[in-house]
C-alpha positions as CSV (number, residue, x, y, z in Angstrom):
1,X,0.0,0.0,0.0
2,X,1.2,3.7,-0.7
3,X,2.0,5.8,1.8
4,X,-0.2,8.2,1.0
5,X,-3.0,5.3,0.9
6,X,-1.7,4.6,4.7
7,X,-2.2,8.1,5.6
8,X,-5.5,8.8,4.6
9,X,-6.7,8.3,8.0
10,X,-4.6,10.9,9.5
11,X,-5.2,15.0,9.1
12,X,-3.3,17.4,10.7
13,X,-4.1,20.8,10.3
14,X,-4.1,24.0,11.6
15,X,-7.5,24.9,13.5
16,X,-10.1,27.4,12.1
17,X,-12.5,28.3,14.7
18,X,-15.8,29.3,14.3
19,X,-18.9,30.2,16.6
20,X,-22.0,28.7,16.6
21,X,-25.0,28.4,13.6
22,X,-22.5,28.8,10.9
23,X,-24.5,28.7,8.0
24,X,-24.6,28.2,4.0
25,X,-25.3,31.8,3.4
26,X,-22.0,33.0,5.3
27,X,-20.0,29.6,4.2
28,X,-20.1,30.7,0.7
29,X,-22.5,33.8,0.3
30,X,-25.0,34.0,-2.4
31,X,-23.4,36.4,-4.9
32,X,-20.4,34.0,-5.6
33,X,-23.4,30.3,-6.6
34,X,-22.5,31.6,-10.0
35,X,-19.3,29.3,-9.6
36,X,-19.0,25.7,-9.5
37,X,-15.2,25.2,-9.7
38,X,-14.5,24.5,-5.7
39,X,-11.0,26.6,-6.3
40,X,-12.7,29.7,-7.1
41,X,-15.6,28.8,-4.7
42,X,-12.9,28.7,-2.3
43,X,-11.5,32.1,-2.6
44,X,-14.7,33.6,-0.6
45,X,-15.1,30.3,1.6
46,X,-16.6,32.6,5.1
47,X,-16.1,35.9,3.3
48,X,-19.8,36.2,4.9
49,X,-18.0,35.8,8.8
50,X,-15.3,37.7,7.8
51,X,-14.3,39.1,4.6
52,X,-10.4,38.8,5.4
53,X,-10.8,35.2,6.7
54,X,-10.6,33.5,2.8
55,X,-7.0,35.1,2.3
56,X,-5.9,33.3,6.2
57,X,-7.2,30.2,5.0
58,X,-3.9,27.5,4.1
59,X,-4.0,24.2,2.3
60,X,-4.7,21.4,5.2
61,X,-6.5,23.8,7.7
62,X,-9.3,22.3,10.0
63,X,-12.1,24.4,10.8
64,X,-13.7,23.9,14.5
65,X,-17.0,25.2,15.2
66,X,-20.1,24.9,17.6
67,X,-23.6,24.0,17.0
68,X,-25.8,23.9,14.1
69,X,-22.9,24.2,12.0
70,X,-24.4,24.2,8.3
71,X,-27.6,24.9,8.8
72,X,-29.8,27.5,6.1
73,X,-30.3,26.5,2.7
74,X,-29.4,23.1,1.4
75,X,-27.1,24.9,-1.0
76,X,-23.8,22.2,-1.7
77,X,-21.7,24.9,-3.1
78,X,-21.0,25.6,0.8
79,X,-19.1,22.2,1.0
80,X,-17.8,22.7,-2.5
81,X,-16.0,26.3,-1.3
82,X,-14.6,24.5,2.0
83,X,-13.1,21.8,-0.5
84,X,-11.4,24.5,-2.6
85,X,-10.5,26.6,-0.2
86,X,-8.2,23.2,1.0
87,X,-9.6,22.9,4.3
88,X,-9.2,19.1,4.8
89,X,-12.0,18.4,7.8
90,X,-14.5,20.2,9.9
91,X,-15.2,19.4,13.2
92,X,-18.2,20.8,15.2
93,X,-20.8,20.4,18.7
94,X,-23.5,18.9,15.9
95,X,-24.0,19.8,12.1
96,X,-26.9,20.4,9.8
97,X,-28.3,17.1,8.9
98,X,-28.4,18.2,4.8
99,X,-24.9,19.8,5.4
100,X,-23.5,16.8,7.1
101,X,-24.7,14.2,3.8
102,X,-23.5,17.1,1.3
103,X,-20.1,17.2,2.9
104,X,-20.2,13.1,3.2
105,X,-21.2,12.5,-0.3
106,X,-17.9,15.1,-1.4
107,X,-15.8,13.1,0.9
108,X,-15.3,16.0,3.2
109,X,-14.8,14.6,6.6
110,X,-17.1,15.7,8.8
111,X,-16.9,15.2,13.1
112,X,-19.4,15.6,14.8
113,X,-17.6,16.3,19.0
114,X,-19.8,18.4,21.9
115,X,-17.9,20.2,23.5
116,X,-15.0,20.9,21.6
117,X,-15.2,24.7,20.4
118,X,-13.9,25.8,23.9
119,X,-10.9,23.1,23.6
120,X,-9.3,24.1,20.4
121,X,-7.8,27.9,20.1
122,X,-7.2,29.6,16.3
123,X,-4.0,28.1,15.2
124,X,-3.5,25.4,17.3
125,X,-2.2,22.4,15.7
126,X,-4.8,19.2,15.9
127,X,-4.6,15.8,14.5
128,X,-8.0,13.9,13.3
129,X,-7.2,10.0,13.7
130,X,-10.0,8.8,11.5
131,X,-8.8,5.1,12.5
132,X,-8.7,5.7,16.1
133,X,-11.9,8.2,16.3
134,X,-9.7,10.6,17.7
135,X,-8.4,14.1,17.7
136,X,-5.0,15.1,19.6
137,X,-4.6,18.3,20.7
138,X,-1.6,20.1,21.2
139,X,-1.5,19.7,24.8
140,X,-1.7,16.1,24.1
141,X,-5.3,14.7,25.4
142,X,-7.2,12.6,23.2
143,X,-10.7,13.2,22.2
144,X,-12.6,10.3,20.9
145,X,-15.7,11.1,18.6
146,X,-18.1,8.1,17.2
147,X,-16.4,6.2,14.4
148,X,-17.8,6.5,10.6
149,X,-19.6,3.3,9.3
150,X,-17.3,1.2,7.2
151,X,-19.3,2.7,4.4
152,X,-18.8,5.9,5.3
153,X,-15.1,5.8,5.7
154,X,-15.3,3.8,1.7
155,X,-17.1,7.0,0.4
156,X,-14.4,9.9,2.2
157,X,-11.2,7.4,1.1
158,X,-11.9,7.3,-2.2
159,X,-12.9,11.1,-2.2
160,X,-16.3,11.3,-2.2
161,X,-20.0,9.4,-3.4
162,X,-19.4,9.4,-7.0
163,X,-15.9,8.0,-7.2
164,X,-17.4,5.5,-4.6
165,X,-19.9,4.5,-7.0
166,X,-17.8,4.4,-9.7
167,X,-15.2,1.9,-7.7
168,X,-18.0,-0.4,-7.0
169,X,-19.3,-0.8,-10.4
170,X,-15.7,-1.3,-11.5
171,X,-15.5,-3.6,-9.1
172,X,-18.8,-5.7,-9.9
């Protein structure tokens, strides 16, 4: 197996923290659903939080957030612009339940931990075991979150639903 096969269970990233009731409309505001490339959806990923927040974003950040995150209009250009913008996972209290599939189905790897928005500070350094169900801090302790079906974890390896699909028809 390839190392970067071996690896896909592990995400380190720098932490972008968010409040509470995040929605679509400030994920990726309305005026920019004319694009449907996720690079130049990502360029005003949260522009609607904070219009300076898009140019602080870096390749293999992980954005933290509270409750509800998600929630609005069932729009899936708001997981398209946290895919292009690189942001490799988002971890939150609880997520929109049309957010969470969206993000699922793109094979953006969504964790669902109450509790953690007051653990994790801007900039800190995490690591998302996806193997373990857990996410190390930088003071060390281990969170554990509930592990994704086997299914689930099929669909965010091979980068999403569609390439799923398409690997199990190959497959058949």
């Amino acid at each position: 197996m390839s190392k970067c096969k071996h690896e896909f269970h592990i995400i380190k990233g720098r932490a972008i923290v968010l409040g509470d009731n995040v929605d679509t409309d400030v994920i990726i505001p309305g005026r920019y659903l004319i694009y449907t490339n996720p690079k130049d959806l990502g360029k005003h990923v949260f522009e609607g939080i904070d219009p300076t927040l898009p140019s602080r974003i870096k390749e293999g950040d992980i954005v933290v957030a509270g409750r509800n995150f998600g929630c609005g209009s069932s729009r899936e250009h708001a997981v398209l612009a946290i895919l292009g913008a690189g942001i490799k996972a988002v971890i939150a209290e609880s997520f929109a339940r049309i957010f969470y599939r969206n993000a699922i189905n793109r094979g953006l790897p969504v964790i669902e931990l109450p509790d953690i928005k007051g653990k994790v500070k801007e900039g800190d350094i995490i690591t998302i075991d996806l193997k373990e169900n857990t996410i190390t801090l930088p003071t060390g302790e281990k969170l554990k979150f509930k592990p994704f079906s086997k299914e689930v974890m099929e669909i965010l390896k091979t980068g999403g639903l569609l390439e799923y699909l398409k690997k199990r028809i190959k497959e058949a």
